[in-house]
Backbone as CSV, one residue per row, in Angstrom:
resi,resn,N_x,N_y,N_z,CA_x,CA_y,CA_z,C_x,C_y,C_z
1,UNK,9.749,-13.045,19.357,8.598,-12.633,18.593,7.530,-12.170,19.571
2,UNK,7.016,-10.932,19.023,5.423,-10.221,20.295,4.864,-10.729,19.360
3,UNK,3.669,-11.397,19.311,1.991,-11.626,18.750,1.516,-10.603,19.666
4,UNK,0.892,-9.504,18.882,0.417,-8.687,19.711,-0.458,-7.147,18.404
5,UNK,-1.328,-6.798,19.188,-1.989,-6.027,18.027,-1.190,-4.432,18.980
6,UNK,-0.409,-4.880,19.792,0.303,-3.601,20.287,0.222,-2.259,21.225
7,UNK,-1.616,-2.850,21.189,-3.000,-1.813,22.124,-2.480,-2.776,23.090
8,UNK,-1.783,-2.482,24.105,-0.898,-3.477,25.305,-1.749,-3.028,26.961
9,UNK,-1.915,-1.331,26.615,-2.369,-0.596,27.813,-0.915,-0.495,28.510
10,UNK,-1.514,0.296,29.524,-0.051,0.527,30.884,0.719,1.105,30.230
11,UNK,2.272,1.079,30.925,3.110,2.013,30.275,4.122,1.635,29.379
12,UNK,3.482,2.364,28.383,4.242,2.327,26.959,5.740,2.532,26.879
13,UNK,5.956,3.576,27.203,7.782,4.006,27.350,8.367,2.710,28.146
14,UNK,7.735,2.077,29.313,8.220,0.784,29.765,8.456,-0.394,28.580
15,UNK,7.837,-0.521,28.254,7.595,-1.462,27.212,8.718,-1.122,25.979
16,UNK,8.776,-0.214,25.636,9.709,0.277,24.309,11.444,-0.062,25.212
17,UNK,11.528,0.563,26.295,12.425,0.764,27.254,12.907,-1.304,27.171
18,UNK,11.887,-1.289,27.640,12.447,-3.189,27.644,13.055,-3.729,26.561
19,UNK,11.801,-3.367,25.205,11.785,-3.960,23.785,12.976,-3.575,23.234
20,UNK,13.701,-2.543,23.740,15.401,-2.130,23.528,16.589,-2.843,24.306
21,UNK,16.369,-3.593,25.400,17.174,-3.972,26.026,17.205,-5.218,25.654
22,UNK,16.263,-5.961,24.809,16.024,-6.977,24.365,16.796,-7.047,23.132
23,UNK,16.669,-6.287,22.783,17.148,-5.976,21.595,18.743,-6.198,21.517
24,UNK,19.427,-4.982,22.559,20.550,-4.690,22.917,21.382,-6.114,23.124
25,UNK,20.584,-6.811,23.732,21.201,-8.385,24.270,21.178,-9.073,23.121
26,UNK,21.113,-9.021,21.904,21.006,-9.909,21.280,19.211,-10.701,20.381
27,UNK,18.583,-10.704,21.163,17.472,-11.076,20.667,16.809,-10.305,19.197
28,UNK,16.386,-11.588,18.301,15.994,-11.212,17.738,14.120,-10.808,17.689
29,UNK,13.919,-9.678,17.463,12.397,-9.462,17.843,11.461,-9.316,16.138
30,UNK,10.811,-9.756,16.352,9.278,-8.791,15.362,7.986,-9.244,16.286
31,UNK,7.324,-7.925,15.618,5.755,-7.965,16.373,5.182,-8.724,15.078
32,UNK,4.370,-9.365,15.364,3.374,-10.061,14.721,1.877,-9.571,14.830
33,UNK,1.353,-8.695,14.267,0.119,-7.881,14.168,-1.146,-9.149,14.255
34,UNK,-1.979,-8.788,15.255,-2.803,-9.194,15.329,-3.920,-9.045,13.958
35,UNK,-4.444,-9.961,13.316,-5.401,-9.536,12.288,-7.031,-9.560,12.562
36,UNK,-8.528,-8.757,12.091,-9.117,-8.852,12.351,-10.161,-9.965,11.549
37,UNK,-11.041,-10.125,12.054,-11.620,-11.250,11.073,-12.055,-11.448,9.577
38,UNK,-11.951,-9.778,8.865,-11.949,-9.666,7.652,-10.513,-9.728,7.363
39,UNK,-9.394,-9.879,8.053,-7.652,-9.677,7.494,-7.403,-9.004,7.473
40,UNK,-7.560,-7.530,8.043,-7.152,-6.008,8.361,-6.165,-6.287,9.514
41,UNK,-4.842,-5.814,9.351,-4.292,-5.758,11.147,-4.795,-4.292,11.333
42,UNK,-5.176,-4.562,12.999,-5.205,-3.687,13.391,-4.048,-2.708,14.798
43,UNK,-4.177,-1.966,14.761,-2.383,-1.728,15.469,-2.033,-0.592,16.050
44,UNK,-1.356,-0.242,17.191,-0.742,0.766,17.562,0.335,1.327,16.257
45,UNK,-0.151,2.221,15.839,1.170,2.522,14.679,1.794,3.724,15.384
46,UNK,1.953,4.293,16.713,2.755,4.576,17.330,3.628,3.616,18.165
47,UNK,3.559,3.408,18.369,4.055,1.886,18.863,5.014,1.107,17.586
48,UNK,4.108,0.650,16.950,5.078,0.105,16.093,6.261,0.697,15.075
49,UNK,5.852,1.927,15.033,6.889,2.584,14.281,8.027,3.162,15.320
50,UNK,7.789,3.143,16.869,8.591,2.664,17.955,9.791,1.747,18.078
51,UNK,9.380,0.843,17.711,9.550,-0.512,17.132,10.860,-0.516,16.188
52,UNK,10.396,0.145,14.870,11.026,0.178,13.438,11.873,0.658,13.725
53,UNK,12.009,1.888,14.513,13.118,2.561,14.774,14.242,1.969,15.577
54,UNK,13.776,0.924,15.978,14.961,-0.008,16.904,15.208,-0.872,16.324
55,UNK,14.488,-1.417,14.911,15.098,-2.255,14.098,14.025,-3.373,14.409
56,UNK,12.872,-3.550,15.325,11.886,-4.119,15.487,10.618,-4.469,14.335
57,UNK,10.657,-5.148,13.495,9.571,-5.065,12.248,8.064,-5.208,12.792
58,UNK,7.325,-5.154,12.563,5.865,-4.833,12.615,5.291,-5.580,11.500
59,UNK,4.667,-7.132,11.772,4.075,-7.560,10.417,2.573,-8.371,10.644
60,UNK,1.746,-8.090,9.927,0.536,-8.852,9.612,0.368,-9.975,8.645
61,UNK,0.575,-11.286,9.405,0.779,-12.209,8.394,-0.156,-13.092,8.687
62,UNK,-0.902,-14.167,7.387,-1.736,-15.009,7.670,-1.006,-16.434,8.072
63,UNK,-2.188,-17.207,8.135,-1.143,-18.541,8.933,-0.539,-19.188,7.842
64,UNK,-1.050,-19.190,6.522,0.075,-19.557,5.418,1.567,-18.928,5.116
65,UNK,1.110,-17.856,5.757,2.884,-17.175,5.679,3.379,-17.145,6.429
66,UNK,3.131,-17.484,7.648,3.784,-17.264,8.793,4.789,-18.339,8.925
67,UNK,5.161,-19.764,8.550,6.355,-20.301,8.577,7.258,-19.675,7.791
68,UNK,6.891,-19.299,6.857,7.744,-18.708,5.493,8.873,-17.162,6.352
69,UNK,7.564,-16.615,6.954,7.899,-15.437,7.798,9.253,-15.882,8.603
70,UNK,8.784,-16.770,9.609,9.855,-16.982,10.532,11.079,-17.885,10.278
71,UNK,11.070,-18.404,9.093,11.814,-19.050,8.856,12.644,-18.019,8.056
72,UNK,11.662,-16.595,7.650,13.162,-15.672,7.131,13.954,-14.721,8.350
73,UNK,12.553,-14.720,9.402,13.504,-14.253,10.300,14.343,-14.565,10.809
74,UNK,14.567,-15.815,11.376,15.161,-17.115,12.016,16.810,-16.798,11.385
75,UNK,16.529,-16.765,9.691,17.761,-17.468,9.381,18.224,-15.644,9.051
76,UNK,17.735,-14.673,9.323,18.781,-13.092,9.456,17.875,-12.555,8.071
77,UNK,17.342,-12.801,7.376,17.059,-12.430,6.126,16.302,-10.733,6.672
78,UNK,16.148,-10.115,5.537,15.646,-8.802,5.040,14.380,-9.309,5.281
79,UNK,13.758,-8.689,6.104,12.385,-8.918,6.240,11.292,-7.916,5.955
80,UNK,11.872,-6.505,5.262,11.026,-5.883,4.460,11.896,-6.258,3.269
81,UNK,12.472,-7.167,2.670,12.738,-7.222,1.173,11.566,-8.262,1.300
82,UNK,11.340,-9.430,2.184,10.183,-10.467,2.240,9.032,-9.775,2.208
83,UNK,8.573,-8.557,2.785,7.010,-8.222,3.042,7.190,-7.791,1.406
84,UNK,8.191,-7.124,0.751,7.622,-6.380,-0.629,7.483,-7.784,-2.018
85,UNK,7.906,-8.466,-1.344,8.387,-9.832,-2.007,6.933,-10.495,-1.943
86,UNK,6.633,-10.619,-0.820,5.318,-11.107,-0.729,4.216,-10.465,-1.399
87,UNK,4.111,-9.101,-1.351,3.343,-8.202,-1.986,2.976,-8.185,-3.314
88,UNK,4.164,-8.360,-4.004,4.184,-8.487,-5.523,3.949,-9.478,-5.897
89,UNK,3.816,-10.473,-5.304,3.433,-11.834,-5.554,2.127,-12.163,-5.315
90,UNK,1.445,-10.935,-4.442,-0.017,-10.970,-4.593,-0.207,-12.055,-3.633
């Protein structure tokens, strides 16, 4: 898991370059969007849609969801069937 709002600095292609080899090995990854103090994430959405494309999710979650979160990541689950899941549930 990155906790990270994704504004990292330095070099980006390094970073994606890694976040794939990480990947490649096995690890399971999501970024965890930093949120701002009204609950907006705020975010590289180049970067993170970087990310998506490697199968890397990109999520803004509060601290009430966040066990729920990792406990769907943990166990392999669809983790945009969880964000739309969450959504509709308001």
């Amino acid at each position: 898991m990155l906790l990270s709002d994704l504004f990292e600095g330095g070099d980006k292609a390094g970073k994606v370059k890694k976040a794939q080899a990480m990947v490649d090995s096995g690890v399971t990854m999501i970024a965890l969007l930093a949120l701002s103090d009204n609950g907006a994430p705020g975010y590289d959405h180049e970067l993170a849609a970087k990310l998506q494309a490697m199968g890397i999710p990109s999520f803004a979650c509060t601290p009430d969801l966040f066990p729920e979160l990792m406990a769907a990541a943990i166990k392999g689950d669809d983790l945009q069937a969880f964000a739309s899941r969450v959504r509709a549930d308001g």
